[in-house]
C-alpha positions as a LaTeX table, in Angstrom:
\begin{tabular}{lrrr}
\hline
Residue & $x$ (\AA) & $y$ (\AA) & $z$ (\AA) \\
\hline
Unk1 & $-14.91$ & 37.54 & $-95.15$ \\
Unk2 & $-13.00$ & 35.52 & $-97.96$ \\
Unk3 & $-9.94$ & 34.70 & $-95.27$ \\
Unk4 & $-12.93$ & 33.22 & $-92.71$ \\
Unk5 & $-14.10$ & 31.28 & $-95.22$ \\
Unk6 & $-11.11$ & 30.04 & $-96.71$ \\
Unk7 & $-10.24$ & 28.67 & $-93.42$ \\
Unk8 & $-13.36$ & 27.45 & $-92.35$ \\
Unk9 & $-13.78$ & 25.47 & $-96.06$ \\
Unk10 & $-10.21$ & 23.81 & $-95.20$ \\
Unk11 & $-11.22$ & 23.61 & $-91.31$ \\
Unk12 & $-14.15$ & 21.00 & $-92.40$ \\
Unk13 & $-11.80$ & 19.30 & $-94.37$ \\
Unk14 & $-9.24$ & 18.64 & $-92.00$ \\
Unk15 & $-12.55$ & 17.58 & $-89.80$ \\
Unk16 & $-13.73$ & 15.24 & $-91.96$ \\
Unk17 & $-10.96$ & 14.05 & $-93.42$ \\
Unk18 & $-10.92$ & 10.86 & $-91.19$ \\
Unk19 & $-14.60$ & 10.26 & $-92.24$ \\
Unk20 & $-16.05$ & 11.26 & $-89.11$ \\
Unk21 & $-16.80$ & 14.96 & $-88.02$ \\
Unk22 & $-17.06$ & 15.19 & $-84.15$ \\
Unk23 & $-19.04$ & 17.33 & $-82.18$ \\
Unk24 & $-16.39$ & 18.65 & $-80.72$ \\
Unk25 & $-15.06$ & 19.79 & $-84.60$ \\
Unk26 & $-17.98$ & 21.15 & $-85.34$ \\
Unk27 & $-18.36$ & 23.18 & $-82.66$ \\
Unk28 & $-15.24$ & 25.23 & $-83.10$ \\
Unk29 & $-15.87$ & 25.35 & $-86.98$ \\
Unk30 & $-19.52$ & 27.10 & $-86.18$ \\
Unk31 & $-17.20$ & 29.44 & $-84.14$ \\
Unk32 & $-15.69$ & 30.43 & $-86.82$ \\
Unk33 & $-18.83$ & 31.16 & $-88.83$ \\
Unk34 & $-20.45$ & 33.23 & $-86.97$ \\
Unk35 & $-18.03$ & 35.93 & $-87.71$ \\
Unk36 & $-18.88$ & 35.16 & $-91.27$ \\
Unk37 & $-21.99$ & 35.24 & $-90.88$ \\
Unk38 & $-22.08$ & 38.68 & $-88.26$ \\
Unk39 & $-19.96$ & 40.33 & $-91.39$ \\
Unk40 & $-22.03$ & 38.91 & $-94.27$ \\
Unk41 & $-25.37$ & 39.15 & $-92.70$ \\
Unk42 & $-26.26$ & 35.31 & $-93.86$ \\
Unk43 & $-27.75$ & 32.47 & $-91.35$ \\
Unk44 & $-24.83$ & 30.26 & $-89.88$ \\
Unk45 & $-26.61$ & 27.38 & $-91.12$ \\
Unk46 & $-26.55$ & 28.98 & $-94.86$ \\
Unk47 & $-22.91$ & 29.16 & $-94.73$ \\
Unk48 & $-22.19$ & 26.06 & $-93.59$ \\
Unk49 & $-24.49$ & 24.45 & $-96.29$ \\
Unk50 & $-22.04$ & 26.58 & $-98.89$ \\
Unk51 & $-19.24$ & 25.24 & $-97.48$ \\
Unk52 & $-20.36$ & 21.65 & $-97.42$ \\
Unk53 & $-21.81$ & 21.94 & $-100.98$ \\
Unk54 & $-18.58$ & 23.29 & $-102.09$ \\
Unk55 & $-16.48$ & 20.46 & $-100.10$ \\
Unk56 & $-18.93$ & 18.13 & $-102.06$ \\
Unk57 & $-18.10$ & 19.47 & $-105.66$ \\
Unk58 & $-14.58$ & 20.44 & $-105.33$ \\
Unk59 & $-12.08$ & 18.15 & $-107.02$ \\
Unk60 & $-9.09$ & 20.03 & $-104.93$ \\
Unk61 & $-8.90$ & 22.56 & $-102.29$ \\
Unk62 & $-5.50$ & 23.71 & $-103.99$ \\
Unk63 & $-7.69$ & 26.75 & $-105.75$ \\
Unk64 & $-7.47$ & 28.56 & $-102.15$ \\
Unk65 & $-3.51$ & 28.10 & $-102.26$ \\
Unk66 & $-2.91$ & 30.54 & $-104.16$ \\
Unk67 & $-5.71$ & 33.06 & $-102.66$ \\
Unk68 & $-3.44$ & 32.43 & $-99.34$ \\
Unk69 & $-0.23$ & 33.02 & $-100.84$ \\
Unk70 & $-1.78$ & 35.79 & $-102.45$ \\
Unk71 & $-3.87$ & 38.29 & $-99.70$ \\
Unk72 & $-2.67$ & 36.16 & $-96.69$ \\
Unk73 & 0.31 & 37.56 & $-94.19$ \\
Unk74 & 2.25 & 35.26 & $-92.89$ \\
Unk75 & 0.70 & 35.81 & $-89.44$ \\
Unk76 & $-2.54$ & 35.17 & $-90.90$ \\
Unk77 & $-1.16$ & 31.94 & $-92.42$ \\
Unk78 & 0.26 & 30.82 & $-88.92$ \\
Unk79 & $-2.95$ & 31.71 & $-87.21$ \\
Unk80 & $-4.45$ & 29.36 & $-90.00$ \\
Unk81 & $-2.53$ & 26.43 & $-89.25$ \\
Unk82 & $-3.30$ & 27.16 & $-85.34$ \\
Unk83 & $-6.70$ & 27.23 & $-86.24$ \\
Unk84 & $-6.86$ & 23.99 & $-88.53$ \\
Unk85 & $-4.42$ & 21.95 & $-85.94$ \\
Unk86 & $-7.23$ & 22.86 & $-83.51$ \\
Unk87 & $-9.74$ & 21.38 & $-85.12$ \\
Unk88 & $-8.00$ & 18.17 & $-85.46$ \\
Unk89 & $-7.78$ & 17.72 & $-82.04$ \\
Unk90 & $-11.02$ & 19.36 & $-81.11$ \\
Unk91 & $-12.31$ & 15.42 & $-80.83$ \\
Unk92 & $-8.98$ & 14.90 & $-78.66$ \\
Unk93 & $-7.40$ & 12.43 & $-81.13$ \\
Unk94 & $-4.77$ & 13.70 & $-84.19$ \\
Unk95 & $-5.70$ & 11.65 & $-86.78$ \\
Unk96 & $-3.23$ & 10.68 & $-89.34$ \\
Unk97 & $-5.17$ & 11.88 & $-92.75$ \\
Unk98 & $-5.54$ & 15.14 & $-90.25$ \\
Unk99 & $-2.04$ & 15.80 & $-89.57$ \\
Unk100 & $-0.96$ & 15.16 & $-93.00$ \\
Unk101 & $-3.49$ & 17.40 & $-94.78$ \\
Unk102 & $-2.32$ & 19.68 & $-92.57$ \\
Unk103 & 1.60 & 19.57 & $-93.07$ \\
Unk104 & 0.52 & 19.74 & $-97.15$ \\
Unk105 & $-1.43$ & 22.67 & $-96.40$ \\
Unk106 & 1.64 & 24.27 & $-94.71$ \\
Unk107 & 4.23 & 23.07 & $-97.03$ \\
Unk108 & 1.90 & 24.34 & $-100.10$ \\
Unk109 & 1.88 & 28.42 & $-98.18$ \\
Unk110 & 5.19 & 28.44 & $-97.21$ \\
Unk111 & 5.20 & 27.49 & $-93.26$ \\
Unk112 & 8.44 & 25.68 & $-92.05$ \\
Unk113 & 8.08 & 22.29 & $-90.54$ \\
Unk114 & 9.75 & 23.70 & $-87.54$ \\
Unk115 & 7.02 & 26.24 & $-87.55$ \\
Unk116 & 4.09 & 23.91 & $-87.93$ \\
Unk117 & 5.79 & 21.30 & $-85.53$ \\
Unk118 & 5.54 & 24.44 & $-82.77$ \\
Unk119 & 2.03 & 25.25 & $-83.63$ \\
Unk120 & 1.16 & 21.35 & $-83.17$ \\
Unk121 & 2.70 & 21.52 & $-79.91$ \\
Unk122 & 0.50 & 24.12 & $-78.72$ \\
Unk123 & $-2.29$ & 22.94 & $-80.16$ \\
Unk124 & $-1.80$ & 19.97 & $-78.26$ \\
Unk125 & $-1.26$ & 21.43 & $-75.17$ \\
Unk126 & $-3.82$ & 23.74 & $-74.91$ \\
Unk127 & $-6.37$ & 21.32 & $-76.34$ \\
Unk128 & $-5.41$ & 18.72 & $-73.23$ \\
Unk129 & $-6.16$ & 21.94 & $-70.61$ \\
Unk130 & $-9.46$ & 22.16 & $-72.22$ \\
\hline
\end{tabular}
């Protein structure tokens, strides 16, 4: 439960992070929480009122940081990065503010640039077959 919501909280602020959440962004971040919600037994729309309230009144996302580098593998911390690359471009467009959040979020849990530049890539790519 904690590593869904961990990456759904930074998911919706990669997606708003250009001041505009899409559709499109929202849609794969409701994905998301419904396996939250199936484990936790709360309504989707609960969870993603906990997640905005906490987006509201956090000063930093940097507390989760070290919950990744703590209980997360490092597969778990690529498929993060897959996961928060494709919501950036779930509206088609990389945004700047996206990309960079992104790369900071990487940089903070240890993922090469290399690595994150190949995740980008496939993000990309299977984002312009959708």
């Amino acid at each position: 439960f904690e590593i869904e919501l961990t990456a759904s909280m930074l998911a919706y602020e990669i997606a708003r992070s250009d001041g505009d959440i899409s559709e499109s962004e929202l849609f794969l971040l409701y994905e998301e929480i419904k396996k939250i919600s199936a484990k936790v037994g709360k309504k989707e729309e609960e969870i993603l009122e906990i997640i905005k309230e906490y987006s509201k009144n956090s000063v930093s996302f940097y507390d989760f940081i070290n919950d990744i580098n703590t209980d997360y593998t490092k597969e778990d911390k690529l498929a993060l990065i897959q996961f928060l690359f494709e919501v950036a471009y779930a509206d088609k467009i990389l945004e700047v503010s996206e990309e960079r959040l992104i790369r900071r979020i990487a940089d903070l849990i240890n993922i090469k640039d290399i690595e994150v530049l190949k995740i980008k890539d496939i993000s990309k790519n299977k984002k312009s077959f959708s």
